[in-house]
C-alpha positions as a Python dict, from the first residue, in 0.01 Angstrom:
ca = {
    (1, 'X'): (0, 0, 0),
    (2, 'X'): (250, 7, -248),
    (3, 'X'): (457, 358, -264),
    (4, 'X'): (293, 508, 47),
    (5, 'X'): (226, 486, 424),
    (6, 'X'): (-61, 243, 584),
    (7, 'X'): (-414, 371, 608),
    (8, 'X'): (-451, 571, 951),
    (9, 'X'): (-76, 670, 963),
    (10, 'X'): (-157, 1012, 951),
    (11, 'X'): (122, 1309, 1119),
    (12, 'X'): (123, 1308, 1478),
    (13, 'X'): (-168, 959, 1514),
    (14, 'X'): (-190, 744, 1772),
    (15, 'X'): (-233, 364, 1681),
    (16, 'X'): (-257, 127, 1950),
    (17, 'X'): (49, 160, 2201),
    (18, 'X'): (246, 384, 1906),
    (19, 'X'): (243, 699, 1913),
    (20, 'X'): (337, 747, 1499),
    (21, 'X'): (501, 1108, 1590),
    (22, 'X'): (536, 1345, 1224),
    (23, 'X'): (687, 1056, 1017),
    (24, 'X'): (712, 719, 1085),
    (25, 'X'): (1086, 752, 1179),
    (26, 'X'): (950, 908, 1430),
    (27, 'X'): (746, 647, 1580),
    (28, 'X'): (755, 537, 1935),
    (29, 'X'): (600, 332, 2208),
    (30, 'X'): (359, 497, 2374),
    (31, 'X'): (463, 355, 2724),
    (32, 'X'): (821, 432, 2634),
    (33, 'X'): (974, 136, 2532),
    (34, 'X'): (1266, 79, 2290),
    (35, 'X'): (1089, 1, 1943),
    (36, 'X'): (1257, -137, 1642),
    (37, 'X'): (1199, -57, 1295),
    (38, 'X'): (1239, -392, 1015),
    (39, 'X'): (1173, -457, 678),
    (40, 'X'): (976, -769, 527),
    (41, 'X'): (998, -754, 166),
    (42, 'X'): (960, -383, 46),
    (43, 'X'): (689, -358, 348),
    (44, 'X'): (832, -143, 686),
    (45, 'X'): (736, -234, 1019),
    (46, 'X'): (754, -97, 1361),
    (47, 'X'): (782, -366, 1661),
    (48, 'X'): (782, -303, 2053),
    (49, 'X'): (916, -602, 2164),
    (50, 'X'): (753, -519, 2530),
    (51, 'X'): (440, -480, 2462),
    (52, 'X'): (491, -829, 2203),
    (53, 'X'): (322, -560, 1930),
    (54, 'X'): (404, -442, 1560),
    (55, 'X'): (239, -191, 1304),
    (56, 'X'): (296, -199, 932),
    (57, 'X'): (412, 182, 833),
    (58, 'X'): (448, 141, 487),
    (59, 'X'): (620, -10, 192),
    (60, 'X'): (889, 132, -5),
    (61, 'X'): (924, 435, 187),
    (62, 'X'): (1269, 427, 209),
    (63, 'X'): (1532, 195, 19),
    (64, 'X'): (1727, -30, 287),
    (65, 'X'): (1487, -330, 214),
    (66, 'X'): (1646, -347, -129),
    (67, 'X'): (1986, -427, 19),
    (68, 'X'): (1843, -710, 229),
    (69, 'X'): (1738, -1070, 76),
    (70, 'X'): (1489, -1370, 214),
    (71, 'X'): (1676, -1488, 501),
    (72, 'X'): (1635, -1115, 680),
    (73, 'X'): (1260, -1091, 606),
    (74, 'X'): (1237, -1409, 721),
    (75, 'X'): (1412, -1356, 1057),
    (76, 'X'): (1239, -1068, 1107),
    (77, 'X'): (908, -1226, 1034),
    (78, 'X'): (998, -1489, 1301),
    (79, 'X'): (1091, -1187, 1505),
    (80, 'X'): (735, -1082, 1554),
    (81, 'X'): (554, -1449, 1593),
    (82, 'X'): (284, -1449, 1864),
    (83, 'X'): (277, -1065, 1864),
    (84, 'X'): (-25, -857, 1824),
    (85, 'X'): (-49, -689, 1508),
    (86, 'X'): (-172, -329, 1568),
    (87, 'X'): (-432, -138, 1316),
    (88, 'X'): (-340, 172, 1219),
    (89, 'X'): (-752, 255, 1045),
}
């Protein structure tokens, strides 16, 4: 969703083992495990690399992803193979 946060995202939501807090820099694992947040392309993700899950949050939320180039989105996207891909509806 371009310009706006993922369907289901809503304030203080729980999706899957996130708990998606008041923004998405807020987000967290729900189990309380270190989570990372990474950019592919103008989308943001969340990952927990413990649980092997991820959540999309948004896209162009914030500006960082404009300061990165293909080889980071494609690290990242390697980052996250084999992991579950959590629905935030």
């Amino acid at each position: 969703m371009a310009n706006g946060s993922a369907p289901g995202t809503e304030r203080g939501t729980a999706a899957g083992n996130f708990d998606l807090g008041e923004c998405f820099c807020d987000a967290k694992c729900r189990y309380g495990h270190e989570t990372r947040f990474f950019n592919i392309g103008r989308g943001h993700y969340l990952a927990c690399d413990v649980c092997r899950t991820f959540l999309f949050v948004g896209s162009n939320l914030v500006s960082c992803w404009r300061q990165e180039n293909e080889d980071v989105w494609e690290a990242n996207s390697r980052s996250i193979e084999g992991y579950e891909e959590v629905d935030a509806s």
